[in-house]
N, CA, C and O of each residue as an XYZ file, in Angstrom:
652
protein
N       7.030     -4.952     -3.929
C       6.323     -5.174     -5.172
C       6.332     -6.645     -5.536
O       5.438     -7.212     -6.163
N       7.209     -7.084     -5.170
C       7.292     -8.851     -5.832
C       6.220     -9.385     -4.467
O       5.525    -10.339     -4.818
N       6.123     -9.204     -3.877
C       4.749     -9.962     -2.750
C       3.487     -9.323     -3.500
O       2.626    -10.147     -3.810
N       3.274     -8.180     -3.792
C       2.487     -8.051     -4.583
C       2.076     -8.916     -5.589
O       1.049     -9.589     -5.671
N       3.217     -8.780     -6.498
C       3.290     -9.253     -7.785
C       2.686    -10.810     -7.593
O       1.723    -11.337     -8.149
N       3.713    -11.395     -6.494
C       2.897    -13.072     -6.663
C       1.447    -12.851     -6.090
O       0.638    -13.474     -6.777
N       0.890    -12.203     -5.111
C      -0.858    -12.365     -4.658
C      -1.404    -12.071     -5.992
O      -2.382    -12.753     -6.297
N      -0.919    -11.050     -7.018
C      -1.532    -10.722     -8.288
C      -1.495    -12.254     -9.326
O      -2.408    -12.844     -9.904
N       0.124    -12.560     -9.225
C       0.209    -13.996     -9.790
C      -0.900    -15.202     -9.464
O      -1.402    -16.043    -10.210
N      -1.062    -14.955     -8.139
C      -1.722    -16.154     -7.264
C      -3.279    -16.230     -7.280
O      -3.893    -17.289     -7.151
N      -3.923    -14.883     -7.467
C      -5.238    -14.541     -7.908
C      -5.279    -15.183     -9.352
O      -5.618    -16.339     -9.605
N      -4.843    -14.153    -10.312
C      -4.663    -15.227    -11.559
C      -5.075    -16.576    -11.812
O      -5.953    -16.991    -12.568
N      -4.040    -17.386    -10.805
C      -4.037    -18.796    -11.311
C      -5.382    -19.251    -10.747
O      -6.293    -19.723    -11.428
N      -5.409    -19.018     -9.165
C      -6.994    -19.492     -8.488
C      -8.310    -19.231     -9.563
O      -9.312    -19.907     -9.798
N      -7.904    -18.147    -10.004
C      -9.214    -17.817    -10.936
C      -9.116    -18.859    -12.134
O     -10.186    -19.098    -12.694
N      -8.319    -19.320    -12.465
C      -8.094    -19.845    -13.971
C      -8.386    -21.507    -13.659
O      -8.833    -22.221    -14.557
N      -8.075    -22.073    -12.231
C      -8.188    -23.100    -12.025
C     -10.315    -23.114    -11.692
O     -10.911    -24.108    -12.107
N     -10.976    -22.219    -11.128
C     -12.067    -22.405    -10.489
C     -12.546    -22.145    -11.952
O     -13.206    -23.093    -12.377
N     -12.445    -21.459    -12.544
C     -13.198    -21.491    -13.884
C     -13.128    -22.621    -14.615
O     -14.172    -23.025    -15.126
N     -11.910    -23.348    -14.812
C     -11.856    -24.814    -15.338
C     -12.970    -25.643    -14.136
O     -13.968    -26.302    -14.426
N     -12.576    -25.439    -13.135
C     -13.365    -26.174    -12.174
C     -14.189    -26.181    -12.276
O     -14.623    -27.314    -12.068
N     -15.013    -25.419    -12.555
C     -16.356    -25.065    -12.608
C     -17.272    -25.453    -13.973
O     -18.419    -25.898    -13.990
N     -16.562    -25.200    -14.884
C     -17.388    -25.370    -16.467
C     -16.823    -26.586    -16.941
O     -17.373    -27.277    -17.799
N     -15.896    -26.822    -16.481
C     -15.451    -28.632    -17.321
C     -15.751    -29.397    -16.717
O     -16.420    -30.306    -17.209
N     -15.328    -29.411    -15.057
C     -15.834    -30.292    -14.128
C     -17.412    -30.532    -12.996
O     -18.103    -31.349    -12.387
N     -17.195    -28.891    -13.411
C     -18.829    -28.954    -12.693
C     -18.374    -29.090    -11.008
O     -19.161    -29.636    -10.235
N     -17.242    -28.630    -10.585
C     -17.021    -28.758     -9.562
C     -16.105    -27.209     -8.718
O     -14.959    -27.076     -8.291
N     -16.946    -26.547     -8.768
C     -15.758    -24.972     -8.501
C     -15.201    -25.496     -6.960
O     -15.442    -26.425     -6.189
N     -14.054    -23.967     -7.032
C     -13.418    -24.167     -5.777
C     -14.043    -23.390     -4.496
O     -13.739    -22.267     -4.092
N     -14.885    -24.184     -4.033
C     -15.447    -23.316     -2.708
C     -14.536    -22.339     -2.337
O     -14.898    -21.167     -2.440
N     -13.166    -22.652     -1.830
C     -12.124    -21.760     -1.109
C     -11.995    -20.367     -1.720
O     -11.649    -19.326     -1.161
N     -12.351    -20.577     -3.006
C     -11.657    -19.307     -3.615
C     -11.832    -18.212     -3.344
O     -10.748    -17.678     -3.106
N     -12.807    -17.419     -3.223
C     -13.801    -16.661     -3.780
C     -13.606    -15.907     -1.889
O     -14.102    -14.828     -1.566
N     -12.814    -16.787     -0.954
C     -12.439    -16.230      0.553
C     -11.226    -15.871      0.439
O     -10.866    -14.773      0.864
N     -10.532    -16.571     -0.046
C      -8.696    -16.500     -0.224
C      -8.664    -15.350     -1.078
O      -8.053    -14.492     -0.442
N      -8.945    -14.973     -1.990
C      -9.051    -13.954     -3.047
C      -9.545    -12.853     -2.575
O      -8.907    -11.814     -2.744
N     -10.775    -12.836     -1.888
C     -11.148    -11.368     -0.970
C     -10.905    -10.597     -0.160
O     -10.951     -9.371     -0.062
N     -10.393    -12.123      0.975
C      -9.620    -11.831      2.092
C      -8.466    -11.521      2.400
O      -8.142    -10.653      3.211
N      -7.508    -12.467      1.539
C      -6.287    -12.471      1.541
C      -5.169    -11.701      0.698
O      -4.261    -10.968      1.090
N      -5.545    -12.122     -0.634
C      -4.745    -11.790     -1.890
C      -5.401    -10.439     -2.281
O      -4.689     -9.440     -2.381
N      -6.365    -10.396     -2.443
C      -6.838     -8.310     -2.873
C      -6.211     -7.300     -1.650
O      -5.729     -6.177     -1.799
N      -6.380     -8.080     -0.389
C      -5.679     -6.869      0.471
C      -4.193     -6.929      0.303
O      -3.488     -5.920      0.282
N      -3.816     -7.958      0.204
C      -1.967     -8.265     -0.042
C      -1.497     -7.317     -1.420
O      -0.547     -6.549     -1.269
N      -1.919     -7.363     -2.239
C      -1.943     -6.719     -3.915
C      -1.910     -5.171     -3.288
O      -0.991     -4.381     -3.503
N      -2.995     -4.909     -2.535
C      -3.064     -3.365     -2.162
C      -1.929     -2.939     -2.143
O      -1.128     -2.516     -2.976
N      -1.971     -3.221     -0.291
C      -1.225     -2.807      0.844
C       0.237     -3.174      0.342
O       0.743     -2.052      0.368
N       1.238     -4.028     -0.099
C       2.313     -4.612     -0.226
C       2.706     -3.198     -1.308
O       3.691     -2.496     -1.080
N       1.698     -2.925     -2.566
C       2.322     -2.104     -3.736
C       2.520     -0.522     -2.791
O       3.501      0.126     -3.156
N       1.839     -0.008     -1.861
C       1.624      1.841     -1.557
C       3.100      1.550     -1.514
O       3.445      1.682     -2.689
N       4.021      1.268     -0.900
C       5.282      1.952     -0.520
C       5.782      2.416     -1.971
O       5.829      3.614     -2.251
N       6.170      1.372     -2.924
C       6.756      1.404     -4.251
C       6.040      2.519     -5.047
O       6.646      3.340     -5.736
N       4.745      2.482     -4.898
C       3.864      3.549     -5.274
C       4.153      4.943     -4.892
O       4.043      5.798     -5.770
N       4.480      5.261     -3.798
C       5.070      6.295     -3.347
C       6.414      6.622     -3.742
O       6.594      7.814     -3.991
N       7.630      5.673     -3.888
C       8.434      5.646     -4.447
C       8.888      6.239     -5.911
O       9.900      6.806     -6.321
N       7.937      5.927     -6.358
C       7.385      5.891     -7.894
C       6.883      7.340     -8.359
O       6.615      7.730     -9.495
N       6.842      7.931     -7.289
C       5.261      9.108     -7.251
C       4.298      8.467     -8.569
O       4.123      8.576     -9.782
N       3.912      7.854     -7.567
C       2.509      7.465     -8.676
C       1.389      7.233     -7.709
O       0.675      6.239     -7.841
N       1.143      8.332     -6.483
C      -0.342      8.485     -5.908
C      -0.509      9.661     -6.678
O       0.175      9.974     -7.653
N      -1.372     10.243     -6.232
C      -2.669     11.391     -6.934
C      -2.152     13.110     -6.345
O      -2.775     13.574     -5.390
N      -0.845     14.071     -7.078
C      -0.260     15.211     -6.509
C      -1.264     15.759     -7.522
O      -1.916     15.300     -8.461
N      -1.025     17.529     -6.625
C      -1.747     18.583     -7.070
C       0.065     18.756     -7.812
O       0.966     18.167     -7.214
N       0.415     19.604     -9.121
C       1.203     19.901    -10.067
C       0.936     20.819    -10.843
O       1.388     20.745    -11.985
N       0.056     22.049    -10.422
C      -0.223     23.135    -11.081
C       0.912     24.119    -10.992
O       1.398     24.705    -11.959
N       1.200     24.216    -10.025
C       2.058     25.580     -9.954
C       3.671     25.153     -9.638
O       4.575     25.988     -9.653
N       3.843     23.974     -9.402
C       5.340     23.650     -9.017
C       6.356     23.868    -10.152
O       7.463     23.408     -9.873
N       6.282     24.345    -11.140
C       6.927     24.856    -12.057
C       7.560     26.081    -11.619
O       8.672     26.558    -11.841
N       6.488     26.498    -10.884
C       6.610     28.553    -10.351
C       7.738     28.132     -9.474
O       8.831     28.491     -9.913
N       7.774     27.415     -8.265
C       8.278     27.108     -7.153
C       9.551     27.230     -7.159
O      10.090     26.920     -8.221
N      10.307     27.630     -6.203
C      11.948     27.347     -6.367
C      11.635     26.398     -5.432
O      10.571     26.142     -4.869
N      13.472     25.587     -5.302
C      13.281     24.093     -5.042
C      12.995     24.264     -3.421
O      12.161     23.557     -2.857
N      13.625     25.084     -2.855
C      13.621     25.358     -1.640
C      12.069     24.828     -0.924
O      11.817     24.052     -0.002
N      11.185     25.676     -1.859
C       9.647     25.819     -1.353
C       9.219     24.613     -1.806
O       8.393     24.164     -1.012
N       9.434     23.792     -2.844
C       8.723     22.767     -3.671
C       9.702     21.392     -1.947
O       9.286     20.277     -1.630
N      10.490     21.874     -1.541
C      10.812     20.730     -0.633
C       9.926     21.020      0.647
O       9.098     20.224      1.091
N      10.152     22.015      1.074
C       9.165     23.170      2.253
C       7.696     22.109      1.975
O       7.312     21.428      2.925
N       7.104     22.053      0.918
C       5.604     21.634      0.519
C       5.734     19.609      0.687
O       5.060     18.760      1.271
N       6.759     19.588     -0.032
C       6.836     18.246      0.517
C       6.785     17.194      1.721
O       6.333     16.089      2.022
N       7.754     18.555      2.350
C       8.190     18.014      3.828
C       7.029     18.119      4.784
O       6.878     17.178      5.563
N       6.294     19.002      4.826
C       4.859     19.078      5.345
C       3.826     18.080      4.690
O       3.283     17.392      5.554
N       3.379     17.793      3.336
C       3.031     16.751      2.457
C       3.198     15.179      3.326
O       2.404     14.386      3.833
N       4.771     15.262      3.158
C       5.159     13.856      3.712
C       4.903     13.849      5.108
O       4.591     12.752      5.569
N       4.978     15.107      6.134
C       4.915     14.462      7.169
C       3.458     14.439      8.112
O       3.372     13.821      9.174
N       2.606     15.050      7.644
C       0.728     14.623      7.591
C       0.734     13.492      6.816
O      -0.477     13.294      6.920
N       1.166     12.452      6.019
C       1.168     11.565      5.791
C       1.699     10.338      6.723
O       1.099      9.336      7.110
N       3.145     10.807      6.965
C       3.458      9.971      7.987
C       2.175     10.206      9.239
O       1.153      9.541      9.414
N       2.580     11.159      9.836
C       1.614     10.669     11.197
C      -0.161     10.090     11.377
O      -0.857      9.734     12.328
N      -0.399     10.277      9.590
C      -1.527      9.677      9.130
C      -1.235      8.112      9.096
O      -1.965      7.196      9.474
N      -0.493      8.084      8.770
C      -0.605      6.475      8.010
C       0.672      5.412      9.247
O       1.140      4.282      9.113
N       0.836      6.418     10.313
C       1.724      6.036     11.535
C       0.255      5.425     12.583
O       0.387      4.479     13.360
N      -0.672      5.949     12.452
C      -2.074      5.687     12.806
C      -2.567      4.650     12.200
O      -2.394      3.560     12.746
N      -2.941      4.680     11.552
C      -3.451      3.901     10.631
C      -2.589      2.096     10.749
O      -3.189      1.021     10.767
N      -1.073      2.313     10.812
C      -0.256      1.013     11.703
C      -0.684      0.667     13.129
O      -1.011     -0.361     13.723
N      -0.571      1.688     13.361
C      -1.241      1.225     14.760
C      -2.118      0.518     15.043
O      -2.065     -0.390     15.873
N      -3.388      0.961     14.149
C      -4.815      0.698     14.118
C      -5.186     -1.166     13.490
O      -5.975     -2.049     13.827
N      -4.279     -1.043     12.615
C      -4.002     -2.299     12.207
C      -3.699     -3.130     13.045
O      -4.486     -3.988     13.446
N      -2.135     -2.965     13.564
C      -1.484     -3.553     14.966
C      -2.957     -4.177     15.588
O      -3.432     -5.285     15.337
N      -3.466     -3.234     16.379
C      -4.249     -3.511     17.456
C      -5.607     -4.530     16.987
O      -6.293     -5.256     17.707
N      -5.708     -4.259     15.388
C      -7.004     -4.919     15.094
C      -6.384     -6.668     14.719
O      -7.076     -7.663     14.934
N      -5.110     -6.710     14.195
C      -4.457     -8.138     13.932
C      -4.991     -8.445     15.114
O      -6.108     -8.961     15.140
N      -4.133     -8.125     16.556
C      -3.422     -8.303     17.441
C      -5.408     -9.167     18.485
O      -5.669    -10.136     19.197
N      -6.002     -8.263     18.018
C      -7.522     -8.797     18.577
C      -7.795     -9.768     18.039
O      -7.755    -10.911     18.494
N      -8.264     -9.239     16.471
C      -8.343    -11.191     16.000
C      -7.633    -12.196     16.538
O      -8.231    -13.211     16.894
N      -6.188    -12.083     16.693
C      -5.746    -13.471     17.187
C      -6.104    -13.723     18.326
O      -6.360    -14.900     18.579
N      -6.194    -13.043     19.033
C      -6.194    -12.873     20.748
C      -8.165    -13.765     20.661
O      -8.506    -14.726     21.351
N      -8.801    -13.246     19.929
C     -10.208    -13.955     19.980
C     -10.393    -15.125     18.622
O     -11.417    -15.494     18.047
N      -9.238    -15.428     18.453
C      -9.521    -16.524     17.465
C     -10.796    -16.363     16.125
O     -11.721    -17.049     15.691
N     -10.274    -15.248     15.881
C     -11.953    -14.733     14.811
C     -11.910    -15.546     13.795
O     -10.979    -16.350     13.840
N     -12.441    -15.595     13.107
C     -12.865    -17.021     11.821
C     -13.685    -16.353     10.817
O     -14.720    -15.807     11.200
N     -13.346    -16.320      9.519
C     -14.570    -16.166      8.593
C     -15.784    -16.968      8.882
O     -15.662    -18.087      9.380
N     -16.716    -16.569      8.658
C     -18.017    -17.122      8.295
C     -18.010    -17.527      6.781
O     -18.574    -16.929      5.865
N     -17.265    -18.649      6.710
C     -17.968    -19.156      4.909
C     -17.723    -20.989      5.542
O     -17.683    -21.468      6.675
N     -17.605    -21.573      4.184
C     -17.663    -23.386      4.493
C     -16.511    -23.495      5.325
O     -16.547    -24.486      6.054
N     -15.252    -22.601      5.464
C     -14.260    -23.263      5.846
C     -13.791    -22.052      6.826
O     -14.140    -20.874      6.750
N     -12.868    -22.676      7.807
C     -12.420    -22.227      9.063
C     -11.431    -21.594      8.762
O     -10.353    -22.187      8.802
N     -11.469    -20.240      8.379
C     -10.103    -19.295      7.868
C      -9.795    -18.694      8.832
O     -10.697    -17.858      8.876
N      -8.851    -18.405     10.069
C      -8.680    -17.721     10.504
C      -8.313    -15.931     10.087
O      -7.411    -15.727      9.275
N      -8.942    -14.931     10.595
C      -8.829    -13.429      9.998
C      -7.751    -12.874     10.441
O      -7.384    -11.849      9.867
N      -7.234    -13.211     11.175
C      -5.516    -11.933     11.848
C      -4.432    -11.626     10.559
O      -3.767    -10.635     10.258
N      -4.620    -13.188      9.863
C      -3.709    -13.091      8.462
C      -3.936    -12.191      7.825
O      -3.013    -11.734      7.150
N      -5.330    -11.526      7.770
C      -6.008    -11.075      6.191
C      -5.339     -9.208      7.153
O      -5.506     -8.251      6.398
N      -4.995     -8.996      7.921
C      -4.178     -7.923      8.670
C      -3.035     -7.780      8.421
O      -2.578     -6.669      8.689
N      -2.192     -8.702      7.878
C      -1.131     -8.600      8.130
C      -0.352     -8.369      7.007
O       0.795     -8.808      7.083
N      -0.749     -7.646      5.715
C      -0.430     -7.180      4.715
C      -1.018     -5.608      4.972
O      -0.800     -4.781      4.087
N      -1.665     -5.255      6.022
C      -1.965     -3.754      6.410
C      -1.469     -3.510      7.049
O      -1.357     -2.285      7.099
N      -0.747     -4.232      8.062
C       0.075     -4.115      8.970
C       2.167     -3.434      8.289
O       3.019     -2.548      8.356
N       1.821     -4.675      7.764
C       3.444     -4.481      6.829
C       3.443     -3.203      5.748
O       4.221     -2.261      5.896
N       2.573     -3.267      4.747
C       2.228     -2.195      4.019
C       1.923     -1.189      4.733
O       3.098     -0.839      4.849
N       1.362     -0.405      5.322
C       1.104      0.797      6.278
C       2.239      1.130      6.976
O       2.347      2.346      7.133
N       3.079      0.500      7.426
C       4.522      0.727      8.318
C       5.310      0.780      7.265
O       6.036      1.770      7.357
N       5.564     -0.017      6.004
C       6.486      0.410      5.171
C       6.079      2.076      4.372
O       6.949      2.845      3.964
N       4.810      2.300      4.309
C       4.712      3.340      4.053
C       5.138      4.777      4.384
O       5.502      5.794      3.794
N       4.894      4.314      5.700
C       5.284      5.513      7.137
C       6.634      5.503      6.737
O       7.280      6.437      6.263
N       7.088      4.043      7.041
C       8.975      4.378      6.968
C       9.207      5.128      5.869
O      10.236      5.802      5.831
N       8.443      5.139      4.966
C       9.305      5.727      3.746
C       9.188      7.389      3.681
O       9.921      8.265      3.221
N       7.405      7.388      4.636
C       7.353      8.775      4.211
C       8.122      9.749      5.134
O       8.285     10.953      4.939
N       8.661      8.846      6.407
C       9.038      9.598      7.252
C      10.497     10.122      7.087
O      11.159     10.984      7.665
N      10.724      9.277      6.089
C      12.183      9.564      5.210
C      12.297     10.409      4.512
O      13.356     11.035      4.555
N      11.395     10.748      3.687
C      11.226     11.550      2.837
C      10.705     13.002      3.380
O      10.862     14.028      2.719
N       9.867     12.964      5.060
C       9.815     14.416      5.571
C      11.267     14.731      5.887
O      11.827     15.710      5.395
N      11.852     13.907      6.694
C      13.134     14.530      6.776
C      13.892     14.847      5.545
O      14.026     16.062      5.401
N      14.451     14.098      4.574
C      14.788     14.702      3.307
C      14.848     15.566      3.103
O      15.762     16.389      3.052
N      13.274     15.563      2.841
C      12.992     17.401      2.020
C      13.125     18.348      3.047
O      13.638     19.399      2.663
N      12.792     18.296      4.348
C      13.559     19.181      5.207
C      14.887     19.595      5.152
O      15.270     20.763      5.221
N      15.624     18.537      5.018
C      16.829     18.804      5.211
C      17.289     19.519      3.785
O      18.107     20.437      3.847
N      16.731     19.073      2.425
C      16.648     19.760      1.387
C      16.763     21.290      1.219
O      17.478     22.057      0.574
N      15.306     21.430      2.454
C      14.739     22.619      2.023
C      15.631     24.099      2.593
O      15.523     25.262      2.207
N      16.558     23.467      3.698
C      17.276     24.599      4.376
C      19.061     24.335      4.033
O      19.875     25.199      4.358
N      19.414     23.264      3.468
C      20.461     22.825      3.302
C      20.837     23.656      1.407
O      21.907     24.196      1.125
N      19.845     23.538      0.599
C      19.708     24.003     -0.549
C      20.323     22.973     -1.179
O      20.845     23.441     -2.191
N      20.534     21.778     -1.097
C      21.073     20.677     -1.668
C      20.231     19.367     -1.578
O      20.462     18.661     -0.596
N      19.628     19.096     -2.146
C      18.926     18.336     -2.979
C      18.765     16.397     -2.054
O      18.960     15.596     -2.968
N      18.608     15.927     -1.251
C      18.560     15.317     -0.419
C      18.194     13.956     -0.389
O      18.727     12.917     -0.001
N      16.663     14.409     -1.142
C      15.981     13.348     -1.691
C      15.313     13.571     -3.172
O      15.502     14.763     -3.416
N      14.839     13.162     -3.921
C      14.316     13.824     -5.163
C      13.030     14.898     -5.067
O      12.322     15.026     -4.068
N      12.924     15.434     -5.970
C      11.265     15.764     -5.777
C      10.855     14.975     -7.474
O      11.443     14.604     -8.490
N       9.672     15.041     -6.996
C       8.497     14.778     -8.077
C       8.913     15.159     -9.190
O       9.309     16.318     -9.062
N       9.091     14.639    -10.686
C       9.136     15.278    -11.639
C       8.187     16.367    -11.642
O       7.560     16.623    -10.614
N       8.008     17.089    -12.793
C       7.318     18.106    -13.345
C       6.267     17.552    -13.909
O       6.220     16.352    -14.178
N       5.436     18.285    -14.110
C       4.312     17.865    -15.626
C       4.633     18.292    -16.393
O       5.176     19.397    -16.417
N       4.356     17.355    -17.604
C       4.700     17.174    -19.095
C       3.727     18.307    -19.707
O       2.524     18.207    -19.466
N       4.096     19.147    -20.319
C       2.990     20.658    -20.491
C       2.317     19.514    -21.697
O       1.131     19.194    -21.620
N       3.046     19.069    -22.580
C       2.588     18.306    -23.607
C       1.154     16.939    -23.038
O       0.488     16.172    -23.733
N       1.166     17.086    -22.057
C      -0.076     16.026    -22.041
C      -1.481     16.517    -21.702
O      -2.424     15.726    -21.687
């Protein structure tokens, strides 16, 4: 989250400087508007999913897990988490191989300036593998949860009936 936090910091300021740049001086920052698309929006993403997951703060179905004993509510997890892992174990890969080309062919944005692209990978690269690691932690967990009857890793709060 704090690599996040500074590309979020770092967008910020670029923006605050090209807008001065631009209306006081009459001179914006060409660079920006690549560094910000390329770099820092995918870094902001990819860097926050792990913590996000952490957090449970992606998008669960929470209708019926009230009904559930814990056993089954880990049972659902552990399957949950681990189509995730081997989803998003892909998805590293896929990254891997697409960094791993750019550099290998020296790819370059097309704008005024010579950005090399393998970088603008390598916050999908890190983010996507920290993801996996976590979720693959969390299939085992709740596995081990689910037959152990002792509680391993957390589950998900509940929903608030009140909201």
């Amino acid at each position: 989250m704090a690599l996040s936090s500074l590309g979020l910091f770092a967008i910020m300021i670029i923006v605050t400087m090209d807008v001065v740049m631009r209306y006081v001086f009459n001179q914006p920052l060409e660079w920006a508007y690549d560094v910000i698309s390329v770099y820092l929006m995918v870094s902001v993403f990819f860097f926050a999913l792990s913590n996000t997951l952490h957090e449970h703060g992606h998008v669960s179905i929470d209708v019926i897990l009230k009904y559930m004993p814990g056993w089954l509510r880990h049972g659902g997890e552990a399957t949950g988490y681990a189509i995730a892992t081997f989803s998003f174990s892909l998805v590293t890969l896929q990254a891997i191989d697409r960094m791993s080309e750019s550099y290998r062919l020296e790819e370059m944005l097309a704008s005024a300036y010579d950005w090399a692209t393998w970088p603008a990978y390598l916050p999908v690269v890190l983010g996507t593998a920290l993801l996996t690691g976590r979720s693959l932690y969390r299939t085992v967990g709740h596995i081990w949860s689910a037959f152990s009857n002792r509680p391993m890793v957390e589950l998900p709060p509940l929903p608030d009936v009140n909201d």
